[in-house]
N, C-alpha and C positions, 0 to 999 in steps of 0.2 A: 585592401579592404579594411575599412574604418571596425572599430569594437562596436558603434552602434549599429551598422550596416550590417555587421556577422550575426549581431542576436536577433535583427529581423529576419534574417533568411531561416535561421532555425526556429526562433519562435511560431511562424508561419505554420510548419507541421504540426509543430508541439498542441499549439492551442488548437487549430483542427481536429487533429488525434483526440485530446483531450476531451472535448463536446461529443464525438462519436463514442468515446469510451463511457462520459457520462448516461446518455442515451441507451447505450445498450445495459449497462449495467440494470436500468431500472426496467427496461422489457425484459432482461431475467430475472431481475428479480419476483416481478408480475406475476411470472409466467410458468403455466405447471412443472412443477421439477422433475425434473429427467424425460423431458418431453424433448419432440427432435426442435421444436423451437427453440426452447430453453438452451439445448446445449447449443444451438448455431450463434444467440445470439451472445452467449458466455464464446464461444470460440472470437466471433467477433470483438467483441469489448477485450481481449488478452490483447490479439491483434494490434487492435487500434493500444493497448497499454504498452505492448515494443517499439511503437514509431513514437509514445512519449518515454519510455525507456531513452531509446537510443539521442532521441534529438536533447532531450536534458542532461547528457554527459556533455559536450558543448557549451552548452546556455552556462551547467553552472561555471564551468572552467571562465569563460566570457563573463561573467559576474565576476567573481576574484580578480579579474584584470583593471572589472571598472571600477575596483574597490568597495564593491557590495559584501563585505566578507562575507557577512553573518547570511546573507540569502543565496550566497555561492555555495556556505557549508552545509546550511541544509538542503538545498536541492538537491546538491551530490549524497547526501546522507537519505534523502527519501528514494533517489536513486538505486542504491543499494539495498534500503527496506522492501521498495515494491517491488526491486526485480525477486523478491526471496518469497514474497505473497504472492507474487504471479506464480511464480514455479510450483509452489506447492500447491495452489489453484485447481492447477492444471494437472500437476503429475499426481498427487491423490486421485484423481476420478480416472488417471490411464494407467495407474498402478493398486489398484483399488485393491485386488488379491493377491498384490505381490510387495508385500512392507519394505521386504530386503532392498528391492529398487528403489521403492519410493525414499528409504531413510540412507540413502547411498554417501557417497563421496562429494557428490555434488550441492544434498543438503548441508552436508558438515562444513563444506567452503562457505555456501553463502550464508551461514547463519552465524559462523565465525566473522567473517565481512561484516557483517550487520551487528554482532553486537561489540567489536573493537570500535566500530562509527556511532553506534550507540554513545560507548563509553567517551570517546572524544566530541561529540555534541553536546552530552551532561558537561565536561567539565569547562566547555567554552561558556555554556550557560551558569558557571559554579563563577569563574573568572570575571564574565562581565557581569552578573547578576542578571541574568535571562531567563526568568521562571517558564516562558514558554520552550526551551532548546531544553532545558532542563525536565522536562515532563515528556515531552516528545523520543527526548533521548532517552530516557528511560524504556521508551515501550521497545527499541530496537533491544535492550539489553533482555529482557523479558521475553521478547520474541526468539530470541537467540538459545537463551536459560532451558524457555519449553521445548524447542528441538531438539537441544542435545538430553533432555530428559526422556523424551518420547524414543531416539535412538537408543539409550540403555535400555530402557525398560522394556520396549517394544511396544506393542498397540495392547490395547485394556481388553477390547472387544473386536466384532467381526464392523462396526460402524466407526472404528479411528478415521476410515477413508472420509466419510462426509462430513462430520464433526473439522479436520484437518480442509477440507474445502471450503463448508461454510464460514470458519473462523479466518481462512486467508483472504476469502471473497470481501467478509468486513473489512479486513484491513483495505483491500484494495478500495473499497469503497468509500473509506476514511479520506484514504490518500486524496482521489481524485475530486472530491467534495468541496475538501478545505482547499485543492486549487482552484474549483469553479468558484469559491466564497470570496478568496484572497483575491482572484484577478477578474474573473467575468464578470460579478454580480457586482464589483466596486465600478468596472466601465459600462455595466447596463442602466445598474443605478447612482450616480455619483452623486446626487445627493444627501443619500445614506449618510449617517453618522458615521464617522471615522473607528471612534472607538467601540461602537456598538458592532461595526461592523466585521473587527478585528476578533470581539467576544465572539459572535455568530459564527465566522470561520473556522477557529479551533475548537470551542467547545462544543459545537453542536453537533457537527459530525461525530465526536464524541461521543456525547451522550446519547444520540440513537444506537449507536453499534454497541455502547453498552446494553441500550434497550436487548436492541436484535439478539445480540448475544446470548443475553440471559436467556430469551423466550423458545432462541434455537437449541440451546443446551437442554432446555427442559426436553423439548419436545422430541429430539435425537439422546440426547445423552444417556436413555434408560440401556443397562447391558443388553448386550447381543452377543449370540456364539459369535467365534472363530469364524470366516468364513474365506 
């Protein structure tokens, strides 16, 4: 099997998965929170985020071969970010009243993972002058920073749980965004402007989940007991 022939068999799920993950992301987000909708189609969009989990450890491996470095290393690097925003996704709303689980062994691995990939994206983008590898990596190192500060400190209030949701669900949402930007929305529209196109994909995902962010911290961030 040829190196093109292998990234079409995996690509094949990948972008499937990825469309489904997009889709559902925004019927939960829609969608009243902590409804039995809301969480089916959040169960869903995780789902469909393991089958682009798994089939992207491949792809990028299969990039480095064809000597895409730079899109081998970050795929492998968002690889490791999203699988640390799924988790916490997920295991805050099933560890909601129990921190000790939620802040366990398995956050300290993957957020250790994430920000050593962090730190080796920043300085691939220090090396070749890559201001986008270098901003991105950054968020891995920051993402990593806040967990092991949340595992000291422990949670603030009896609301760490959906704060540590919502803030992972953005990322997830980042992630998957800037894939539909980077690859779908270039083969739906190829006419697009190239450079314009490439603004629109990274920053913009950005800059709403900065919106979201802020509007969701306002609205959850006020204290709460223990609970």
């Amino acid at each position: 099997m040829t190196i093109e022939s292998a990234l079409s068999v995996f690509a094949t799920p990948h972008i499937i998965a990825g469309a489904v993950a997009l889709l559902f992301f925004w019927l939960a987000a829609i969608s009243r929170k902590g409804s039995l909708f809301h969480r089916r189609c959040g169960q869903i969009y995780l789902i469909a985020m393991l089958i682009v989990i798994l089939s992207a450890v491949p792809l990028s491996a299969l990039l480095f071969l064809r000597g895409q470095l730079f899109a081998g290393l970050f795929m492998a690097y968002l690889v490791v970010l999203v699988s640390l925003t799924c988790r916490n996704s997920w295991r805050a709303v099933t560890f909601k009243r129990d921190f000790s689980r939620y802040a366990g062994a398995e956050l300290k691995m993957l957020a250790t993972a994430t920000g050593l990939a962090g730190l080796l994206v920043v300085g691939a983008g220090l090396k070749f002058t890559f201001p986008i590898l270098i901003g991105f990596g950054a968020v891995g190192i920051i993402l990593a920073w806040s967990s092991f500060r949340l595992v000291r400190n422990g949670p603030a209030d009896g609301r760490w749980w959906l704060r540590e949701h919502f803030g992972a669900m953005i990322g997830n949402g980042v992630a998957t965004h800037i894939a539909f930007l980077q690859i779908g929305l270039q083969r739906a529209l190829p006419a697009l402007d190239l450079g314009m196109l490439q603004n629109l994909a990274w920053f913009g995902p950005l800059a709403v989940a900065a919106i979201a962010g802020s509007w969701l911290s306002r609205r959850y961030g006020r204290p709460a007991g223990i609970q």
